[in-house]
C-alpha positions in Angstrom: 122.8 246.4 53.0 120.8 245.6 55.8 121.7 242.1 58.2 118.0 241.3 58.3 118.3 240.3 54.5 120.4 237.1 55.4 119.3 236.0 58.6 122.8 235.1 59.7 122.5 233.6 62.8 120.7 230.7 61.5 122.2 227.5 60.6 120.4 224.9 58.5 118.4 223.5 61.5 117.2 226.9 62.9 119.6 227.7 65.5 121.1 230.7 66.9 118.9 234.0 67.8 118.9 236.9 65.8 118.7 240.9 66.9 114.9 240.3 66.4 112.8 237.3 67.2 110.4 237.8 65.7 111.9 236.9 62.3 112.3 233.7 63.3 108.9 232.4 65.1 107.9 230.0 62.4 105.2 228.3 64.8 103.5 231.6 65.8 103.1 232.9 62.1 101.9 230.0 60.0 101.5 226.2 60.5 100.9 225.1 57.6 104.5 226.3 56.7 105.5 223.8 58.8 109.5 223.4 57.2 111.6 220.8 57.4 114.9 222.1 58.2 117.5 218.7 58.4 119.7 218.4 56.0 117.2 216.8 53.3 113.8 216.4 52.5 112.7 212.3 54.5 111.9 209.9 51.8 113.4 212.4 48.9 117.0 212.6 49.5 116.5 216.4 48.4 119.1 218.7 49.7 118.2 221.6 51.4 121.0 224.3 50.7 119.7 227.6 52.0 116.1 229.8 52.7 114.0 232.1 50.9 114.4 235.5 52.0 112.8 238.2 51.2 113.7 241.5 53.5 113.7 245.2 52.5 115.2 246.2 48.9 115.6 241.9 48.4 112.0 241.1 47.9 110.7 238.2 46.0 108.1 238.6 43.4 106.9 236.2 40.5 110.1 236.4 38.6 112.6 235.7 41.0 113.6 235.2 44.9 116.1 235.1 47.2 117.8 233.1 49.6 120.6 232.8 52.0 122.9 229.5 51.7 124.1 227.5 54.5 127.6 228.2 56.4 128.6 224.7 54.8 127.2 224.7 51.3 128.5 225.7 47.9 126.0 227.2 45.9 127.3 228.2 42.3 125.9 230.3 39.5 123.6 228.3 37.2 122.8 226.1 39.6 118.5 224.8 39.2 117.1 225.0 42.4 113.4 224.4 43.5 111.7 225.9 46.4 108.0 224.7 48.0 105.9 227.1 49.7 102.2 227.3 50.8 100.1 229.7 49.3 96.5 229.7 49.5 95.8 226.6 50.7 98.1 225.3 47.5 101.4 223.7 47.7 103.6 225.4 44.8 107.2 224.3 43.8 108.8 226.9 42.1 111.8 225.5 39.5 114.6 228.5 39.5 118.2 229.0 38.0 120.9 231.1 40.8 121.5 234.0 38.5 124.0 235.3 40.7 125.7 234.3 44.3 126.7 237.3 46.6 128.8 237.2 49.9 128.6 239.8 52.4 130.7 240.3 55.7 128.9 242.0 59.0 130.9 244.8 58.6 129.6 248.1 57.6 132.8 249.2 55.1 135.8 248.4 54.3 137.4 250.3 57.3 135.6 248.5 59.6 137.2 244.9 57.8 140.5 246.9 58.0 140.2 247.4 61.9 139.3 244.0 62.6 142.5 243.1 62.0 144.6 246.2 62.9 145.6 246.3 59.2 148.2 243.4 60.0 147.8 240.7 57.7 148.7 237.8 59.9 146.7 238.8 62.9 143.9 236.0 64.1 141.0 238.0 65.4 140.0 236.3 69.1 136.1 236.2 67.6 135.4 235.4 64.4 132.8 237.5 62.2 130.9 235.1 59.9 129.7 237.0 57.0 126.8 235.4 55.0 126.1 233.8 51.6 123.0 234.8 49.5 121.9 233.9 45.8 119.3 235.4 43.7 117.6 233.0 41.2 115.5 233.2 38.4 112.2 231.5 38.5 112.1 229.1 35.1 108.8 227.7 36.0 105.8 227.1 39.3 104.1 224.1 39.5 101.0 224.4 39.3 101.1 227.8 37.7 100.8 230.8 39.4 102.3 234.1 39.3 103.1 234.7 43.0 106.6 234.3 44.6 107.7 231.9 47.5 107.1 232.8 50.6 110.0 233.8 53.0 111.9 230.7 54.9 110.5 228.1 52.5 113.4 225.5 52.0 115.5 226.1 48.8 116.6 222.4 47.6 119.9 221.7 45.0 117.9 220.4 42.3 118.6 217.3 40.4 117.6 215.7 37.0 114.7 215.9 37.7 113.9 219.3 38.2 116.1 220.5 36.0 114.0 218.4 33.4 110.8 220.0 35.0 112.3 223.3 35.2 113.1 223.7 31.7 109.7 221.6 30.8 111.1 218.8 29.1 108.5 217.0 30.5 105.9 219.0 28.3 107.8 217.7 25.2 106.3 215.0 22.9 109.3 215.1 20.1 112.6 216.4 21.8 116.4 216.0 21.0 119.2 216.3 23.4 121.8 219.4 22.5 123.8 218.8 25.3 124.2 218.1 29.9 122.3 220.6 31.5 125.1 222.4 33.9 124.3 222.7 37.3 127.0 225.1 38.6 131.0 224.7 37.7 131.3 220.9 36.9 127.9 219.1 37.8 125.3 218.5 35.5 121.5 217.1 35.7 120.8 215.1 32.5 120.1 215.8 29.5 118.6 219.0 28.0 116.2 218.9 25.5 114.4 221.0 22.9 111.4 220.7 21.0 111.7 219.8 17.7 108.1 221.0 16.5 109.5 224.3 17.5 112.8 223.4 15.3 111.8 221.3 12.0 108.6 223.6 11.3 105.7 222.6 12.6 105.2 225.7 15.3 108.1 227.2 14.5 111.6 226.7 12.6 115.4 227.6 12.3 118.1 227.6 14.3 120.5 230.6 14.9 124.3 230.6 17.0 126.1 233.7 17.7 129.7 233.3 18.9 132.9 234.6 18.4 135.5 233.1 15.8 137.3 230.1 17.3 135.8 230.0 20.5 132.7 230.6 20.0 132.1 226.7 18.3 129.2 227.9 16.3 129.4 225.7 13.5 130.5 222.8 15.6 127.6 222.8 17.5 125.6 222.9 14.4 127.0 220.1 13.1 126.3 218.2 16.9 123.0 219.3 16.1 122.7 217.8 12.6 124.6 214.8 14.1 121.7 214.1 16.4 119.4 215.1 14.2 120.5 212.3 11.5 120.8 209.7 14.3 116.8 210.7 15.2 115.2 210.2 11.8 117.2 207.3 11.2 115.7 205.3 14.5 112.5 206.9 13.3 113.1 204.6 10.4 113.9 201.6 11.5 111.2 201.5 14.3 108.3 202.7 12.3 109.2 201.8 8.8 105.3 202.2 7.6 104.9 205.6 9.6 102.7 208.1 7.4 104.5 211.0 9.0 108.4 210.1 8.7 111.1 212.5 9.5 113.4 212.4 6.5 116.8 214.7 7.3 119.1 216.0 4.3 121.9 218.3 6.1 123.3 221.0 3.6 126.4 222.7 5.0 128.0 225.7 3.3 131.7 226.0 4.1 133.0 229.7 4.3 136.2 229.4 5.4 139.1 227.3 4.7 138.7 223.3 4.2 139.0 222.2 7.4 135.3 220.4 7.3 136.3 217.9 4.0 137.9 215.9 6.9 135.1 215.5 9.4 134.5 212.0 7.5 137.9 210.9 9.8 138.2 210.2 13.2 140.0 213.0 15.1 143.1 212.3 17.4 141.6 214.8 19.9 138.8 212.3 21.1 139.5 209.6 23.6 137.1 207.5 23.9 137.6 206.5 27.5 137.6 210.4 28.3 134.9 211.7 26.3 132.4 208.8 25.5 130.6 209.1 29.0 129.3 213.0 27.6 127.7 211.6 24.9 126.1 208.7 26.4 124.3 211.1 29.0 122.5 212.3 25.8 121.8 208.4 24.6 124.3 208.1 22.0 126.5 204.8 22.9 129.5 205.0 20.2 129.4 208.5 18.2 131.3 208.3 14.9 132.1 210.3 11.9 130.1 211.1 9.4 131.2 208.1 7.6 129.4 209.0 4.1 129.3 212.4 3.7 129.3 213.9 0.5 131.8 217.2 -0.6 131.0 219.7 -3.5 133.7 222.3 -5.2 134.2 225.0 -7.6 135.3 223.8 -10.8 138.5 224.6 -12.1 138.6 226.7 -15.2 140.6 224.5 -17.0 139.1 221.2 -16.4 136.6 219.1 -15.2 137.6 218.7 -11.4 137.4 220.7 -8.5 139.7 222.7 -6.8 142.5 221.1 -4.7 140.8 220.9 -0.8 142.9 218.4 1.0 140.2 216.1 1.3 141.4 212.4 1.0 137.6 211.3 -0.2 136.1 212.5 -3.8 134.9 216.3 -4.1 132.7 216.9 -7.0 133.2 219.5 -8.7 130.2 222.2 -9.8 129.9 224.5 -12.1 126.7 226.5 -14.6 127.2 227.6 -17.5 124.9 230.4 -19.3 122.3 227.9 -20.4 122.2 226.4 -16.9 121.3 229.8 -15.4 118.8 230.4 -17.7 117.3 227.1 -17.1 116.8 227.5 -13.4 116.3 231.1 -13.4 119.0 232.2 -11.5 120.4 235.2 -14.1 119.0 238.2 -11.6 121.0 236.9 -8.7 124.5 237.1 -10.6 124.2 240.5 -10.1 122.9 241.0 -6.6 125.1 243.2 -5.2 123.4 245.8 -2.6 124.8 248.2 -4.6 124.0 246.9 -7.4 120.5 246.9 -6.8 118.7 250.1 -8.2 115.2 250.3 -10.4 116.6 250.9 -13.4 119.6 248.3 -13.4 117.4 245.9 -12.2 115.2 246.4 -15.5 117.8 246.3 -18.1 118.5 242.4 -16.1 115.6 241.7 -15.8 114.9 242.7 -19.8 117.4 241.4 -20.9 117.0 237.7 -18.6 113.1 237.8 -20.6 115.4 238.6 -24.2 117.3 235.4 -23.3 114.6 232.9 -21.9 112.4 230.7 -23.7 109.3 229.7 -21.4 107.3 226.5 -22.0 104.1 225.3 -20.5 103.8 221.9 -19.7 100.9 219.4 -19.4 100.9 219.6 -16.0 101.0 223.3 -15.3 104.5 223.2 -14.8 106.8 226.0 -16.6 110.4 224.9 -18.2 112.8 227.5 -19.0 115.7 226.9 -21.8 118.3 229.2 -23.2 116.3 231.0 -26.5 118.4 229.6 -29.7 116.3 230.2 -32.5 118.4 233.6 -33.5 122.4 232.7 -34.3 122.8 236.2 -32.8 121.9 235.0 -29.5 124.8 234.3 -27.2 124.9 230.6 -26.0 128.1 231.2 -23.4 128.6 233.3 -20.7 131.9 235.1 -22.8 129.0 235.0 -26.0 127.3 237.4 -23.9 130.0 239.2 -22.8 130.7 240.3 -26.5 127.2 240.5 -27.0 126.4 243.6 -24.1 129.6 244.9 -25.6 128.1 245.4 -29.0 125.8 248.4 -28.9 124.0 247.4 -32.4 122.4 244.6 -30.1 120.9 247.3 -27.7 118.2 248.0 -29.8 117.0 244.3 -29.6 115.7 245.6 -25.5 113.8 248.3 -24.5 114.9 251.7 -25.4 114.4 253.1 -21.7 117.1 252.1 -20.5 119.9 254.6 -20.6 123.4 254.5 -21.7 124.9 254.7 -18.2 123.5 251.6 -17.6 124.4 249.3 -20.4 127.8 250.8 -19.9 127.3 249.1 -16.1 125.6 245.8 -16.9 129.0 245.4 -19.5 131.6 246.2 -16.7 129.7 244.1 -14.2 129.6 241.0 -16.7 133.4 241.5 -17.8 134.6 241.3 -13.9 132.0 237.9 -13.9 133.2 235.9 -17.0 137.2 237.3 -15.8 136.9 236.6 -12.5 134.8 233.5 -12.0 136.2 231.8 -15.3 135.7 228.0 -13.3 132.2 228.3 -11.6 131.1 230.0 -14.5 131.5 227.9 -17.2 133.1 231.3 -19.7 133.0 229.1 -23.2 131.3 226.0 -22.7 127.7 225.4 -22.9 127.3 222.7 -20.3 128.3 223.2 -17.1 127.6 221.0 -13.9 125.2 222.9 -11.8 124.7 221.6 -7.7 121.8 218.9 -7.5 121.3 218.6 -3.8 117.7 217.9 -4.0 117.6 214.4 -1.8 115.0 212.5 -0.9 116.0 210.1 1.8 118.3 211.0 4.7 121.5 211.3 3.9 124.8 212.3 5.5 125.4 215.9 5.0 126.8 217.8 2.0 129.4 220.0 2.2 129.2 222.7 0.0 132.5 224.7 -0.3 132.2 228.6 -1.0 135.8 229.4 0.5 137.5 228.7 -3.2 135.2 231.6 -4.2 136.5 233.9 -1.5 137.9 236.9 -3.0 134.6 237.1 -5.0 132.3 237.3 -2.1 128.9 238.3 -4.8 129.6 234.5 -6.4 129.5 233.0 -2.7 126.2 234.4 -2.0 125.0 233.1 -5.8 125.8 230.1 -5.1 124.1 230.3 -1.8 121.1 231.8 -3.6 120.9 228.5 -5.7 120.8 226.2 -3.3 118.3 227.9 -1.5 115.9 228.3 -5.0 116.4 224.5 -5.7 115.1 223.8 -2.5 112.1 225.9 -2.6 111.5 224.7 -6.2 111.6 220.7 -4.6 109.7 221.8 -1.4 106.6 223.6 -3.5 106.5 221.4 -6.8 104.4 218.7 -7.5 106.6 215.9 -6.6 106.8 217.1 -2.7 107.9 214.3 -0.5 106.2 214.2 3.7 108.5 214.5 6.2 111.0 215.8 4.3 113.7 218.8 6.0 116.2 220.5 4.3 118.5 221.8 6.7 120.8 224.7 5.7 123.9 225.4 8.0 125.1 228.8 7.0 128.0 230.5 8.7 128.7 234.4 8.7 124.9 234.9 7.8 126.6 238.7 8.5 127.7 238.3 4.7 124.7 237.0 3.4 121.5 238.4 4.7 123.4 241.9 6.2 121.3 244.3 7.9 119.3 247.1 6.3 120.2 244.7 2.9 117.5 244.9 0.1 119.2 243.4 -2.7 117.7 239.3 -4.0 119.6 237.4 -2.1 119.0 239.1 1.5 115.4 239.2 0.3 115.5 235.1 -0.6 116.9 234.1 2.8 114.3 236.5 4.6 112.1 235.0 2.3 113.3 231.3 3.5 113.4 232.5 7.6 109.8 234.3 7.1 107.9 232.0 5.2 109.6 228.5 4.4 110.0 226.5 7.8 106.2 225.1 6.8 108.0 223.4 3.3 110.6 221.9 5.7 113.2 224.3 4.7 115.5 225.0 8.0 118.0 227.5 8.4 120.7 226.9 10.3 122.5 230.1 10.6 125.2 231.2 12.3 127.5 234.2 12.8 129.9 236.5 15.2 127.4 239.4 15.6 123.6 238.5 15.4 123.5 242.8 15.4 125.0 242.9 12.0 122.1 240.4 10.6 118.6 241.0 9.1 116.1 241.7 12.0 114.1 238.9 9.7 116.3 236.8 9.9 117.3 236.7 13.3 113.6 236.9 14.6 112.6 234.1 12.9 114.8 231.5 14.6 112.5 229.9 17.0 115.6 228.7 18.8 118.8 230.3 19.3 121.6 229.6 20.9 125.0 231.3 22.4 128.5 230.7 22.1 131.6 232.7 23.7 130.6 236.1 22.2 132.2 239.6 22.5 131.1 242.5 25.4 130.6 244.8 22.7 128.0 242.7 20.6 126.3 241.4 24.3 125.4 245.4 24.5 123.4 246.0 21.3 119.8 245.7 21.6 119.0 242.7 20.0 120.0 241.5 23.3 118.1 243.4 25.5 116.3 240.0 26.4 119.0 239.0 28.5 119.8 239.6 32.0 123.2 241.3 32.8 124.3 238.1 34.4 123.6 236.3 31.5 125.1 238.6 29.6 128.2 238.4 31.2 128.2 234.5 31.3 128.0 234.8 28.2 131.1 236.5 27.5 132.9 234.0 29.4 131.4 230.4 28.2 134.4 227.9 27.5 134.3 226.6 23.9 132.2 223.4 25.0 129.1 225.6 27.2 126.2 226.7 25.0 123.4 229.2 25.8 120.3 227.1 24.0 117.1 229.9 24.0 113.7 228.4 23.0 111.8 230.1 26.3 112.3 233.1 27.7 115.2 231.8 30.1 118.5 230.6 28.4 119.7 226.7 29.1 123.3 226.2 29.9 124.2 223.0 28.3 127.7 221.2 28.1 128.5 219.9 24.2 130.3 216.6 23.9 133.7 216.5 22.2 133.3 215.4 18.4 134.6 212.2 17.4 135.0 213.5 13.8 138.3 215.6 12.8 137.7 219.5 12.3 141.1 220.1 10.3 143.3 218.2 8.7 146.3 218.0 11.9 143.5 216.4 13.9 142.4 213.7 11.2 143.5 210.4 11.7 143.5 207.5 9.3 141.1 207.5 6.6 137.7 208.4 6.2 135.6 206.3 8.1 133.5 204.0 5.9 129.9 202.8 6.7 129.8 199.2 4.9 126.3 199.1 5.2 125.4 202.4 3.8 123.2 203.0 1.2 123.9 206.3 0.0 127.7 208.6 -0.2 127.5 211.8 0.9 129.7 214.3 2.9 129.5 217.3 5.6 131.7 220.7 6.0 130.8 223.5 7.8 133.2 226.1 9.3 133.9 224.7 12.5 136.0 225.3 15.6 137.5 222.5 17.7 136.0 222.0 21.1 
């Protein structure tokens, strides 16, 4: 690489001499770059850390530049720094992020660095070789806008809050919410960063998706941070502009996959310390965070009875359940058996028949359409183990279509058995009233956590029940009785399982469905997962903003990451559980997340569950989350 790259014999204030003068001869060249090279910027307090350089095989263009760093300086990756230059007759600032700092020695190869010291380790060479320190950064943004680069020896400052702000454009943002302190290198940070929530909640765009690895990768954690501050927003809304025609009305839905470590984040967790850990969220405006003091938990039924499964949780858990009539009702009978491979023409029809066979349809005065279990014929089944006996009975065959073939009757029956054995509980096998989910809210509420980790070792009645959820909220979002400003928001873990790739079956086609098309009716998904590679392209495209965790080299290399630089990439890979890659432009944000004050398992809950006095409403939040 060649010396003239770094321009080592300079030191902040221009001194020294170099192999060629010429390099150097600001006055000669231009005037109106005319650079101030002390220490800082008079009147600004900006710190100038190094110069744009732009020498053979290191030239700038309108994506990024580079510049050597001053002997005394520590320049980090991630750091924002702005640059000025004078182009055209214009003054430009140019925001960047240092992708990556280098540091190279004088010498030519590592024989030469040998000799220098006679291969003795404790020899002291009588002169000194300085070697130099260079950075390469990403240009985030010009003011005004241009697509040129900076010109060569234009000061490079450490930026601030500021600039960070302008880098990112958070100045361009009418409704924002913070999502964590901008990093500027190792330790420091620069305020706040922001995201815009019309690109969030629906309005020019919608969803949310985090990729991360298990554990350390925090994914649902920083969902629920998200839903925390998104609560907190629409609730100041709310009390500042009671009469507001256009309010923002929040009702958090969180699905929990695994275990029941979330029935506890209603309790203070022994891991925060206040006087360690408030300062991070006060940087994003929050004075005293808390726990969601009124969340709301939901559980399978046992089979037996009319509670719900044992979770741990010390607050109530209602317990849910449908029984046949209830699936008829809402029209939910197709997505029982949704299995990918389950999913051919001709089983479809025989469901499909035999869902009509079963349904009684009535229009209403309003144009509305209500569905009931059909009951005029004592033949009819009226429970779910009714049915069972009733597929099983080939006299009542003849009642369908006669297309459909033996082979699949005999696979609609085995199908059904395995159901009514298997989800005797959630599936309400001999009674005819169950107690489906109602999770259609109006007014902002604390989350509801839904609990699908009871139903684990029948993964197709996980992603029914997720299927539910999601159809009641499209049926409350498009009826009649819509509400403004009202946002679902659905935090989904191991989307993976859900929506998988190359998936055609209902339920991958309903969540598309909800990605694609539903972010106008205020239906957000907040999805999550471990690899974003193993998820519907739909899916995953349709998240306006997404955001990293800790994720694994082998995932970083698919190509639904080809969008990010190899630097990034690797940061990536190596993000602490609190550091979050937050993508709603082209460049990622690295943002620190504040410690939750709220337990995430039940060895960090503390006390009781934390009880709002002046609440108005009881509800409850899980999600599947790992501890900062």
């Amino acid at each position: 690489m060649s010396d003239e790259v770094l321009t080592p014999e300079f030191d902040i204030n221009g001194n020294g001499s170099h192999g060629n003068s010429s390099h150097r001869n600001i006055s000669q060249t231009n005037n109106a770059e005319e650079i101030n090279l002390s220490s800082s910027t008079p009147g600004t307090g900006a710190k100038i850390i190094g110069k744009v350089a732009s020498p053979p095989h290191k030239e700038s263009t309108s994506e990024e530049f580079h510049f050597w760093v001053r002997r005394d300086e520590l320049v980090e990756k991630t750091q924002i720094v702005r640059t000025e230059s004078h182009v055209g007759g214009k003054v430009i600032n140019f925001y960047a992020i240092v992708e990556e700092v280098y540091r190279q020695s004088r010498k030519k190869d590592i024989g030469e660095e040998f000799d220098a010291f006679d291969g003795d380790v404790d020899y002291k060479p009588e002169f000194r070789s300085e070697g130099v320190t260079f950075a390469t950064a990403t240009i985030l943004r010009t003011e005004p806008p241009v697509l040129a680069p900076p010109l060569e020896q234009s000061s490079v400052f450490l930026g601030d809050e500021n600039d960070a702000r302008r880098a990112y454009r958070a100045d361009e943002i009418d409704n924002s919410l913070a999502v964590g302190s901008i990093k500027n290198g190792g330790s420091a940070i620069a305020g706040p960063g922001m995201i815009d929530l019309d690109y969030l909640l629906g309005i020019n765009g919608g969803h949310m998706n985090v990729n991360g690895v298990a554990g350390r990768g925090t994914k649902s954690s920083f969902l629920l941070f998200v839903i925390y501050q998104l609560l907190r927003k629409a609730r100041r809304r709310a009390e500042e502009y009671p009469s507001d025609p256009n309010p923002l009305i929040v009702v958090p839905i969180i699905l929990n996959v695994k275990g029941y470590d979330l029935f506890h984040i209603n309790r203070w967790s022994n891991k925060y310390k206040p006087e360690e850990h408030r300062t991070d969220w006060q940087i994003l405006g929050v004075e005293e965070p808390r726990p969601f003091e009124n969340a709301s938990f939901f559980a399978p039924q046992i089979p037996s009875g009319d509670t719900a499964v044992t979770t741990g949780c010390r607050s109530k858990v209602q317990s849910y359940s449908w029984s046949l009539s209830n699936i008829i009702e809402k029209g939910l009978f197709s997505y029982l058996f949704a299995d990918d491979d389950s999913v051919n023409d001709n089983f479809r029809a025989l469901v499909l028949d035999l869902e009509a066979h079963l349904t009684d349809e009535k229009l209403e005065k309003d144009g509305s359409v209500t569905r009931s279990l059909r009951s005029q014929s004592s033949n009819l089944p009226r429970t779910f183990q009714e049915l069972l006996d009733w597929v099983s009975d080939k006299g009542n065959r003849d009642q369908l279509s006669p297309d459909h073939h033996r082979a699949t009757w005999s696979k609609l029956r085995r199908k059904l058995f395995l159901l009514v054995n298997e989800a005797n509980g959630i599936l309400r096998r001999n009674d005819q009233k169950g107690n489906p989910l109602d999770l259609g809210k109006r007014q902002t509420t604390d989350p509801m956590v839904v609990d699908l980790n009871a139903l684990t070792r029948i993964p197709s009645l996980q992603r029914f029940v997720v299927a539910t959820i999601l159809q009641q909220l499209i049926n409350e979002r498009t009826g009649t009785n819509r509400v403004e400003g009202l946002v679902y928001l659905i935090a989904l873990d191991e989307l993976n399982r859900f929506a998988p790739r190359g998936s055609k079956d209902p339920i991958t086609r309903l969540i598309e469905t909800v990605a694609a098309e539903m972010r106008s009716q205020g239906i957000i998904l907040l999805g999550a997962q471990q690899q974003a590679s193993k998820v519907s392209e739909k899916v995953i495209e349709n998240a306006s903003i997404r955001v990293i965790g800790r994720s694994g080299s082998l995932e970083l290399s698919q190509s639904i990451w080809r969008f990010l630089s190899k630097s990034n990439q690797r940061k990536a890979a190596e993000l602490t559980v609190s550091e979050k890659m937050v993508i709603q432009d082209n460049e990622p944000m690295h943002v620190r997340v504040p410690l939750p004050p709220w337990a995430m398992n039940p060895q960090e809950a503390t006390g009781n569950p934390a009880i709002d006095v002046e609440a108005t409403s009881v509800e409850e939040d899980d999600d599947d989350i790992a501890t900062f």
